[in-house]
Backbone as CSV, one residue per row, in Angstrom:
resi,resn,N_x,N_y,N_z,CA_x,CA_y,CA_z,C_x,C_y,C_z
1,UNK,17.597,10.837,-14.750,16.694,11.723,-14.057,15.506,12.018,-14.947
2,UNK,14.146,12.621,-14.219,13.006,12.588,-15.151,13.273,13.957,-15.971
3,UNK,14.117,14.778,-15.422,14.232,16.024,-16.273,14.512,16.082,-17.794
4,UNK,15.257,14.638,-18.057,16.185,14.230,-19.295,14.885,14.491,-20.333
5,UNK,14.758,15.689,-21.464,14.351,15.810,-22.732,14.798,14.479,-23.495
6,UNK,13.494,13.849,-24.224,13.600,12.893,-25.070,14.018,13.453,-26.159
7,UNK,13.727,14.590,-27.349,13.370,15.191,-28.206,14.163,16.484,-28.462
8,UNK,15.184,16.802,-27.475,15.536,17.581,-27.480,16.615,17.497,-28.973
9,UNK,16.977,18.607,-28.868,17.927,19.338,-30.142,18.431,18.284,-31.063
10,UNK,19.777,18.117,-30.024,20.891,17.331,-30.116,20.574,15.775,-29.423
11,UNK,19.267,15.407,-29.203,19.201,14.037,-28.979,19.203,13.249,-30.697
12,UNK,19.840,11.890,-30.325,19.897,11.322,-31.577,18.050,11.037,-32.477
13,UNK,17.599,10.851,-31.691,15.769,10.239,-32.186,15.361,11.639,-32.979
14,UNK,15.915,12.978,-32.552,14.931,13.904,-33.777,15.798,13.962,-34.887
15,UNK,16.358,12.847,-35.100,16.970,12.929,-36.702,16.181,11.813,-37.481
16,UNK,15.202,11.244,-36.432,14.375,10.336,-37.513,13.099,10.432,-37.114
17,UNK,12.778,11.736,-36.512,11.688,11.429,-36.110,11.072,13.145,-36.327
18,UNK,9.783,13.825,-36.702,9.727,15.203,-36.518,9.007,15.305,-35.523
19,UNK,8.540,17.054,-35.327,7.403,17.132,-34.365,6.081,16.636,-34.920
20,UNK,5.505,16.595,-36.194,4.391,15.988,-36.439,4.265,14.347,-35.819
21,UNK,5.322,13.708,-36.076,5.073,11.997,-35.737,4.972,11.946,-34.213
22,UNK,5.989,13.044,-33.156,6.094,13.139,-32.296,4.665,13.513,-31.723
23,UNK,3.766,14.529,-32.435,2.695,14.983,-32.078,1.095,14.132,-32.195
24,UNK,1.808,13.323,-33.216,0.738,12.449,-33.752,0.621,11.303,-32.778
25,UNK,1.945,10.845,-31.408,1.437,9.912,-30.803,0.708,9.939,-29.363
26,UNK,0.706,11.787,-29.594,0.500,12.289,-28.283,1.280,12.982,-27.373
27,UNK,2.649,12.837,-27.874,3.491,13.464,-27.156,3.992,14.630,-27.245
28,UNK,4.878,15.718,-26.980,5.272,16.980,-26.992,6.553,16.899,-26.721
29,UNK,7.344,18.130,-27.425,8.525,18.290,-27.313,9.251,18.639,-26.187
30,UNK,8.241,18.500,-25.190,9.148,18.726,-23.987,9.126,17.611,-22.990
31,UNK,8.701,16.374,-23.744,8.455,15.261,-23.147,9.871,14.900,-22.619
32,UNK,9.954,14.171,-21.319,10.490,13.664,-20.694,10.412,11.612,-20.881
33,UNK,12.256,11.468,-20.305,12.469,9.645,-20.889,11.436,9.070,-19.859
34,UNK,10.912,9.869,-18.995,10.042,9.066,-18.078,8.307,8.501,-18.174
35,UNK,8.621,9.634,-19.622,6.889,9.492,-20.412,6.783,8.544,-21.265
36,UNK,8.187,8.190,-21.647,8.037,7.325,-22.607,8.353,5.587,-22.476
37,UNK,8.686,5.406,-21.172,9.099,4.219,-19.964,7.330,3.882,-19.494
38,UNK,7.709,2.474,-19.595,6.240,1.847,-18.633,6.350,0.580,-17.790
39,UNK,6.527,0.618,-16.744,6.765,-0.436,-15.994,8.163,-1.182,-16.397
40,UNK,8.706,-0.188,-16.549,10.256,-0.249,-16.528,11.084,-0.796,-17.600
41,UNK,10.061,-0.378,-18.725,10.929,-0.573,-20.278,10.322,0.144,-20.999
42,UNK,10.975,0.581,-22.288,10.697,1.461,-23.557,8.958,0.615,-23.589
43,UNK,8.518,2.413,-23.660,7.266,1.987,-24.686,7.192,3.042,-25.528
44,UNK,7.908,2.861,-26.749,8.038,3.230,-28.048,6.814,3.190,-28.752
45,UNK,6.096,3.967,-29.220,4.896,3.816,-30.596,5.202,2.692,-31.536
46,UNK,4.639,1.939,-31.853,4.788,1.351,-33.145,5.391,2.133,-34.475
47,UNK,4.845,3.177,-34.712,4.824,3.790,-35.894,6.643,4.534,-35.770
48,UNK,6.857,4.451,-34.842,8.299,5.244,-34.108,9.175,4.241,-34.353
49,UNK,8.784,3.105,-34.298,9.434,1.419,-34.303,10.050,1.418,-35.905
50,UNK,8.915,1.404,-37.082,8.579,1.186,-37.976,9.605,2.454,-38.835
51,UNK,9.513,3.561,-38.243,9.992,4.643,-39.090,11.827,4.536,-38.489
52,UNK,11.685,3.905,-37.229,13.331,4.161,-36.842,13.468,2.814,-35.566
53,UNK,13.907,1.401,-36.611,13.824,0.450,-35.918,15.192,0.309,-35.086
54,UNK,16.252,1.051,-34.993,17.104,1.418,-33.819,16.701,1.624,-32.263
55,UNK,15.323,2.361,-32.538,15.080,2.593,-31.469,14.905,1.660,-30.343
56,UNK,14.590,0.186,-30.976,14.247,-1.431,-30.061,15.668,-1.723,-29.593
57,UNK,16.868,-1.027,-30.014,17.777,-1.568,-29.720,18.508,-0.792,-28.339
58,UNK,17.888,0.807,-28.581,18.555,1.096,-27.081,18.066,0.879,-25.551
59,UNK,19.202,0.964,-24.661,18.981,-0.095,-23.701,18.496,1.114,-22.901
60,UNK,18.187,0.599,-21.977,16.473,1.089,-20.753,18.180,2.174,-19.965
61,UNK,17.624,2.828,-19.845,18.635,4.272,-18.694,17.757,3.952,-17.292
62,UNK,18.890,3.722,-16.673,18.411,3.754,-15.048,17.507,4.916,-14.339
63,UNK,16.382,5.118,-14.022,16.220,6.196,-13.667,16.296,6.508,-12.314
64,UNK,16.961,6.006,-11.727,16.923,6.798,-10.380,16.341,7.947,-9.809
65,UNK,16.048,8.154,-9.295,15.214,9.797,-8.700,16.658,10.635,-7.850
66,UNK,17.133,11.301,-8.323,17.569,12.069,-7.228,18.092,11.547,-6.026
67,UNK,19.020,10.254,-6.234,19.513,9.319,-5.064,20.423,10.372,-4.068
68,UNK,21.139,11.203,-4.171,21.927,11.871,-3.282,20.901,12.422,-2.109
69,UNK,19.946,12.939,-2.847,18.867,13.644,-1.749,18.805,12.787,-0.401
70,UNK,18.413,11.588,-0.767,18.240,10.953,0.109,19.193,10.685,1.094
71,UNK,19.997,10.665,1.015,21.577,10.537,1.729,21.861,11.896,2.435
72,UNK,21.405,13.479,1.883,21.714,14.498,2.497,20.280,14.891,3.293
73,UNK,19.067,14.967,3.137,18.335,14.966,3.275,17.646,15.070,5.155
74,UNK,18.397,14.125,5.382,18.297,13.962,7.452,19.050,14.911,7.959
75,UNK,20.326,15.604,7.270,21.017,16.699,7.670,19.841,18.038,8.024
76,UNK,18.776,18.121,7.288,18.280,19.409,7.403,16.686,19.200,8.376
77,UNK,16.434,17.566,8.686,15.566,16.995,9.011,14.088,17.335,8.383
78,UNK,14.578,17.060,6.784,13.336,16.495,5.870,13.294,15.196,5.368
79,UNK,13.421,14.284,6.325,13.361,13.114,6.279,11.666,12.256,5.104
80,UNK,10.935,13.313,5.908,9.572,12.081,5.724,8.983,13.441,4.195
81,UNK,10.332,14.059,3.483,10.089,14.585,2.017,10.282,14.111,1.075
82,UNK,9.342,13.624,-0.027,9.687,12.607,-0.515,11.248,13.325,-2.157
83,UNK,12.333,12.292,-2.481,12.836,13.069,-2.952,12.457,13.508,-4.672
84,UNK,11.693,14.455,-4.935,11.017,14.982,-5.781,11.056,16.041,-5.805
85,UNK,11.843,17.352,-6.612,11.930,18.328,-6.469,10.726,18.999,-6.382
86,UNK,9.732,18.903,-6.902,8.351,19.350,-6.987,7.985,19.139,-5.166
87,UNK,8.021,18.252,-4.805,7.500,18.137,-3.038,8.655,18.799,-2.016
88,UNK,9.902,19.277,-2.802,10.932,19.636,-2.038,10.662,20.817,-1.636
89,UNK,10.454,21.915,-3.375,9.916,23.231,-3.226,8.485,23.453,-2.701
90,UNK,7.528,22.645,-3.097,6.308,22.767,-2.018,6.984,22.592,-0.443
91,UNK,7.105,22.279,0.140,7.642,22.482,1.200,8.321,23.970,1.357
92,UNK,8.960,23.866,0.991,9.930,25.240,0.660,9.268,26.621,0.800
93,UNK,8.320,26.575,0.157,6.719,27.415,-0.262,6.510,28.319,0.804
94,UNK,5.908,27.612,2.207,5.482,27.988,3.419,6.437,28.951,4.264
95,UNK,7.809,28.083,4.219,8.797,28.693,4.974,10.011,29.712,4.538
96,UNK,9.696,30.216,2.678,10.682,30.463,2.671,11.681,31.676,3.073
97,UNK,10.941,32.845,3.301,11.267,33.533,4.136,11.890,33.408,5.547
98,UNK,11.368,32.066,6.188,11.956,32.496,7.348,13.789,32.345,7.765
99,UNK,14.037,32.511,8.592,15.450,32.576,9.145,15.527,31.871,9.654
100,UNK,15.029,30.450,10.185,15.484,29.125,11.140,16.769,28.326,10.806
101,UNK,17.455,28.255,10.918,18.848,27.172,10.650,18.051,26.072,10.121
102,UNK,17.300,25.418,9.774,16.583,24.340,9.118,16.085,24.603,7.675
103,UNK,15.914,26.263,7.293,15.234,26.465,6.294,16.456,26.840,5.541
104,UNK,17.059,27.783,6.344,18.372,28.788,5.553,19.909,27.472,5.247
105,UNK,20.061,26.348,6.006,20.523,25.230,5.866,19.792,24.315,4.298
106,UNK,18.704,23.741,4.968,17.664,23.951,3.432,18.326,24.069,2.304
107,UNK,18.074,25.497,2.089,18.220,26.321,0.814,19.614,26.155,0.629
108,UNK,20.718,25.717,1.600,22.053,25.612,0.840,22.558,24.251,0.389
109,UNK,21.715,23.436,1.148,21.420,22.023,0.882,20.994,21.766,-0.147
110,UNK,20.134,21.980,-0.735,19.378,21.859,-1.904,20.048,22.372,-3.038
111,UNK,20.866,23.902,-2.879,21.359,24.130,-4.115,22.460,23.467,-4.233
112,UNK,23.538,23.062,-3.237,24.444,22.519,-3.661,24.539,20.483,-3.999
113,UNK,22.820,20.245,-3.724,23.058,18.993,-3.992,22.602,19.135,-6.068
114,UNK,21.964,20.206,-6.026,21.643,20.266,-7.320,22.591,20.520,-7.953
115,UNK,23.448,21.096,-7.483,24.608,21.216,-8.511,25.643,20.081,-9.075
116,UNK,26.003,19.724,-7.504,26.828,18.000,-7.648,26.128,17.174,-8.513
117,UNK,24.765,17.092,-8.448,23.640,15.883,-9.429,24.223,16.478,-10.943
118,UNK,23.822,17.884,-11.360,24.259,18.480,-12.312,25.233,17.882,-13.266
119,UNK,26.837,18.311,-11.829,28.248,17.592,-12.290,28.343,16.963,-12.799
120,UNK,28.068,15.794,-11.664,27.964,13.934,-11.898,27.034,14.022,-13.021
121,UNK,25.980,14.054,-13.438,25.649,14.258,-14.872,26.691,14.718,-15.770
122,UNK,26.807,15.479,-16.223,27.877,15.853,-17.088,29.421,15.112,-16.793
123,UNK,29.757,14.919,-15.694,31.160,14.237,-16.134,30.745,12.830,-16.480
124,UNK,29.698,12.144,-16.112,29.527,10.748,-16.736,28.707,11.309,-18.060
125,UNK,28.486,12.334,-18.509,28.386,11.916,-20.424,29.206,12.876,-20.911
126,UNK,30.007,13.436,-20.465,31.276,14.186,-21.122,32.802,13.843,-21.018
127,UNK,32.794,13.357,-20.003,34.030,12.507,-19.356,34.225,10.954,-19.028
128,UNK,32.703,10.632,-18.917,32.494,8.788,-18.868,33.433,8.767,-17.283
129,UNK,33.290,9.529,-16.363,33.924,9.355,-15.572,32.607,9.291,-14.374
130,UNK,32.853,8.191,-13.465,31.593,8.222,-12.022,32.151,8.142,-11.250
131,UNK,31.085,8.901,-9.660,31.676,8.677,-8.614,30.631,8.489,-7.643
132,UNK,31.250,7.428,-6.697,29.716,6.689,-6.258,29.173,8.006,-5.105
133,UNK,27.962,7.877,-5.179,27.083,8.539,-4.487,27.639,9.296,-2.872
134,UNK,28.370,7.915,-1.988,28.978,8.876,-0.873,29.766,9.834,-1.008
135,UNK,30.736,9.669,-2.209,31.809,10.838,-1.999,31.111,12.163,-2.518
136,UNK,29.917,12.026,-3.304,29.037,13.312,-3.660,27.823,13.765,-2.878
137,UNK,27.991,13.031,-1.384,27.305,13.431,-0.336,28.340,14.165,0.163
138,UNK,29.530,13.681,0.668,30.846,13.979,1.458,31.142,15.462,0.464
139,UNK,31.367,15.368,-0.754,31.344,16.883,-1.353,30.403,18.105,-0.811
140,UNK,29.146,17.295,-0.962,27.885,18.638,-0.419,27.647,19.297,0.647
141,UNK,28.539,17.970,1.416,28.477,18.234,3.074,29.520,19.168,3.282
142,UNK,30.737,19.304,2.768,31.697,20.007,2.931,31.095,21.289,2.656
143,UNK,31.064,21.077,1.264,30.316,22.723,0.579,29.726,23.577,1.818
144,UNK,28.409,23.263,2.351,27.356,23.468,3.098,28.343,23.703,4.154
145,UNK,29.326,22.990,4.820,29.378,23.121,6.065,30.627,24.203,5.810
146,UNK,31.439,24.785,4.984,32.013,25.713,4.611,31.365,27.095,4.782
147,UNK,30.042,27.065,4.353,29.361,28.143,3.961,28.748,28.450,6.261
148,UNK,28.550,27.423,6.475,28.559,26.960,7.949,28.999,27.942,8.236
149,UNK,30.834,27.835,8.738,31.519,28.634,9.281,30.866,29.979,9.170
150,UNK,30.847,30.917,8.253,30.523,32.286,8.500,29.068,32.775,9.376
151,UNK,28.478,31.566,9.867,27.276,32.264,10.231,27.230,32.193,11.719
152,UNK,25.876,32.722,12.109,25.998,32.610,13.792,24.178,32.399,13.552
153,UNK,24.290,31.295,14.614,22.718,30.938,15.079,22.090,31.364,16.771
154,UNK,21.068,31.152,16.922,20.371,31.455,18.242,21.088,29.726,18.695
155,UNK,21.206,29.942,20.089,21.715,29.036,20.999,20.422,28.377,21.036
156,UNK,19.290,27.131,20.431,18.522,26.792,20.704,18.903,24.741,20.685
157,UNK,18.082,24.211,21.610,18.424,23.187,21.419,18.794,22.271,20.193
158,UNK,17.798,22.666,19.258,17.171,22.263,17.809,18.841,22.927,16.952
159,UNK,19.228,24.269,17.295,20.265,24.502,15.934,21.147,23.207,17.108
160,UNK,21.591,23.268,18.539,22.408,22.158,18.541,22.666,20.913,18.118
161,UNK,20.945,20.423,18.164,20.939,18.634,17.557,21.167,19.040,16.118
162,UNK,21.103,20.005,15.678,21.130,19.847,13.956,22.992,19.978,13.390
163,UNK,23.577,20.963,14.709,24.843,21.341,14.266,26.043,20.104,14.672
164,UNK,25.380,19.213,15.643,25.807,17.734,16.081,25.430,16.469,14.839
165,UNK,24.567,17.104,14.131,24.519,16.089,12.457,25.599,16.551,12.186
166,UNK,25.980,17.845,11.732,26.746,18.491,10.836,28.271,18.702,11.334
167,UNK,28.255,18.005,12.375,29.876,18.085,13.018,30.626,18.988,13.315
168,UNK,29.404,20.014,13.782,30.211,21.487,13.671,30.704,21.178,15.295
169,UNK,32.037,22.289,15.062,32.789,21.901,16.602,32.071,22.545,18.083
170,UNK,32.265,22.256,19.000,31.067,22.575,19.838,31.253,24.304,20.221
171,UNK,32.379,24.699,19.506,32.658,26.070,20.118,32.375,26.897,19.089
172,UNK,31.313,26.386,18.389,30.802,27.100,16.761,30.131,28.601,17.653
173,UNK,29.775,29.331,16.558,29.149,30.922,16.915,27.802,30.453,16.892
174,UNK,27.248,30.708,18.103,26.002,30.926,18.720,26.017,31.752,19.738
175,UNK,24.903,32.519,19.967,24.511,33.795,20.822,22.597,33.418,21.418
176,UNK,23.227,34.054,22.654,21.551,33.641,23.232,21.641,32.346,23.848
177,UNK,20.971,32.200,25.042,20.703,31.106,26.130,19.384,30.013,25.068
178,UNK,19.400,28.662,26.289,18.279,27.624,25.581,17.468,28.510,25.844
């Protein structure tokens, strides 16, 4: 993910590298592995090469963007959002106050896919353990549709087509005519 600190603490590179050399190539300590990638391989400084020639040897990290999004994403019908947390919360921006089953769905969507991404991060570098992408859609969906049950929506066509994504049973709590 682009969030991943190059420089951080406990990354292996600031044991051969300081903030001056770091600063000297332009970069900052809060640089991200995605600043330092160019057309889809290390672009390392020379002088970074030279001071810590390990660095030619580690291999390119997949960066994927936020692949789950995309998979949960039609549930809340933000399809045409691109998945970028930055364009998620702009969106977010306009509506967030309101009460529509699309927004308040949204907001539980979003936190609980952030969390699973989170997980799956940490159990594949703490545990070396993965799990492919559907069953951490099938997790989020549960989550979300758990949190489901306790609520009640306006009887509108729109919460129906949305609660017919979400498999809610047809005798779910709604109040109020189309």
């Amino acid at each position: 993910m682009k969030e991943v600190l190059v420089f951080a603490t406990l990354s292996p590179i600031s044991r051969f590298l300081t903030p001056r050399d770091i600063a000297r190539e332009g970069f900052t300590l809060q640089a991200n592995v995605a600043d330092l990638v160019e057309n889809g391989v290390w672009n390392w400084p020379l002088s970074w090469l030279v001071k810590a020639p390990n660095l030619g040897l580690i291999t390119f990290p997949n960066l994927d963007d936020t692949e789950v999004w995309n998979l949960v994403r039609t549930l809340v019908e933000m399809d045409t959002i691109q998945p970028i947390l930055h364009d998620i919360m702009l969106w977010f921006q306009p509506v967030a106050s309101k009460r529509t089953f699309q927004v308040i769905v949204g907001k539980m969507l979003l936190a609980a896919t952030s969390y699973f991404i989170w997980r799956k991060r940490n159990n594949r570098l703490f545990k070396d353990t993965r799990r492919p992408l559907e069953e951490i859609r099938d997790l989020i969906m549960v989550t979300v549709r758990l949190k489901l049950i306790s609520f009640r929506f306006k009887n509108t066509l729109r919460v129906q087509r949305l609660l017919t994504l979400w498999k809610m049973p047809s005798n779910f709590r709604l109040y109020g005519v189309d």
